[in-house]
C-alpha positions as CSV (number, residue, x, y, z in Angstrom):
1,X,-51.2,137.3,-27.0
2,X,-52.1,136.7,-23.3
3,X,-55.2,134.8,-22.5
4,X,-55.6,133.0,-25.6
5,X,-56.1,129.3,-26.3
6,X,-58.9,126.9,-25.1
7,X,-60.6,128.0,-22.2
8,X,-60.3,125.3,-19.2
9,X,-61.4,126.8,-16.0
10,X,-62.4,130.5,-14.5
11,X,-63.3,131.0,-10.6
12,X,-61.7,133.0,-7.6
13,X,-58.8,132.4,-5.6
14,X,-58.8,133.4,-1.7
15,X,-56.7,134.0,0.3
16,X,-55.1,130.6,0.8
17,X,-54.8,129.8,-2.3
18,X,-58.0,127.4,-2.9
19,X,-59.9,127.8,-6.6
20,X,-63.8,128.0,-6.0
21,X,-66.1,128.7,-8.4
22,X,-67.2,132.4,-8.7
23,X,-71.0,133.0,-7.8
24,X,-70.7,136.1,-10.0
25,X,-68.1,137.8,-12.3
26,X,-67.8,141.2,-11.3
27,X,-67.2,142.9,-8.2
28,X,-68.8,146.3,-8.9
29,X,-72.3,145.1,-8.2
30,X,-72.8,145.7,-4.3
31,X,-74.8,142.4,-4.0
32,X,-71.7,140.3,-5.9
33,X,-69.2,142.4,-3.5
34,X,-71.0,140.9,-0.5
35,X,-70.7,137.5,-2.0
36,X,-67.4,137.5,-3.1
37,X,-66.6,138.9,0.1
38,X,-68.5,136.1,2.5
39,X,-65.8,133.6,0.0
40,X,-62.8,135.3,0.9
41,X,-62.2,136.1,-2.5
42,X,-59.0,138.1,-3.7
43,X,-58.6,137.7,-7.0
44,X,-60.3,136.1,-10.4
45,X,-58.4,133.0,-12.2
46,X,-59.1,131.9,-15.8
47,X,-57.1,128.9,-17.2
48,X,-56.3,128.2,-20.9
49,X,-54.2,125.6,-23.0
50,X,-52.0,127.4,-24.9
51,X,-53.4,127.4,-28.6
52,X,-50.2,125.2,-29.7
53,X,-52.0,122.5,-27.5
54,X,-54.9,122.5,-30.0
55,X,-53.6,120.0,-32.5
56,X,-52.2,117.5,-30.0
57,X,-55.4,117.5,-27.8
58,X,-57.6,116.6,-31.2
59,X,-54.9,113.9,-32.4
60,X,-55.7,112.6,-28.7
61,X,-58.9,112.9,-28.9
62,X,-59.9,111.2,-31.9
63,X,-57.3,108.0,-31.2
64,X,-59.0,107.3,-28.2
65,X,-62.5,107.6,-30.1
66,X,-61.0,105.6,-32.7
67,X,-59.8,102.5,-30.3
68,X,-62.9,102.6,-28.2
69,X,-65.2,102.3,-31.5
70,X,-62.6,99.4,-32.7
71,X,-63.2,97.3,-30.0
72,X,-67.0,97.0,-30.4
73,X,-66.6,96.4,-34.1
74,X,-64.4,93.6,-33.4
75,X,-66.6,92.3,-31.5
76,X,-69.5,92.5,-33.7
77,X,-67.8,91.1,-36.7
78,X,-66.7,88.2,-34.1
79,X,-70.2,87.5,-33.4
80,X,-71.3,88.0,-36.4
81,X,-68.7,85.2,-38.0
82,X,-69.7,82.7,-34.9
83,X,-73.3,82.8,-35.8
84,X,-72.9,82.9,-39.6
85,X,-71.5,79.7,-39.3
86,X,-68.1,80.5,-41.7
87,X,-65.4,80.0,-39.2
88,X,-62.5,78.2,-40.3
89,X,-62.7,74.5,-40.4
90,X,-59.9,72.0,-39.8
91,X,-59.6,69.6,-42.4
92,X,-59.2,66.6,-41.4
């Protein structure tokens, strides 16, 4: 099926090549011609990851989530041990 999978990016391409982002979608409308025209524009571009990318993007996702919400917990339970006062003590 072309076109499907997560939507990235949509704009228009000129003609050498550079990506801009389109100040309308269609050219039928004389007023979006003009516009499209004073760009350079010569085509339309819309980008996708491939729906097999779905699984691996989330797994991604939620491991960096994971370690950035395990670092402030680690902290807090530090903290929280340092002022409770039940760190280890060396017998002595």
């Amino acid at each position: 099926m072309t076109g499907s999978g997560l939507w990235i990016d949509e704009g228009i391409l000129t003609a050498d090549g550079d990506r801009l982002a389109a100040p309308c979608h269609s050219g039928m409308m004389p007023e979006c011609e003009a516009a499209l025209a004073d760009l350079g524009a010569v085509s339309f571009y819309r980008d996708f990851h491939p729906a097999a990318h779905y699984w691996p993007l989330q797994l991604v996702a939620s491991g960096i989530l994971l370690a950035v919400t395990a670092l402030p917990a680690h902290g807090a339970f530090r903290l929280l041990r340092n002022r409770t006062g039940t760190a280890r003590r060396s017998a002595g």
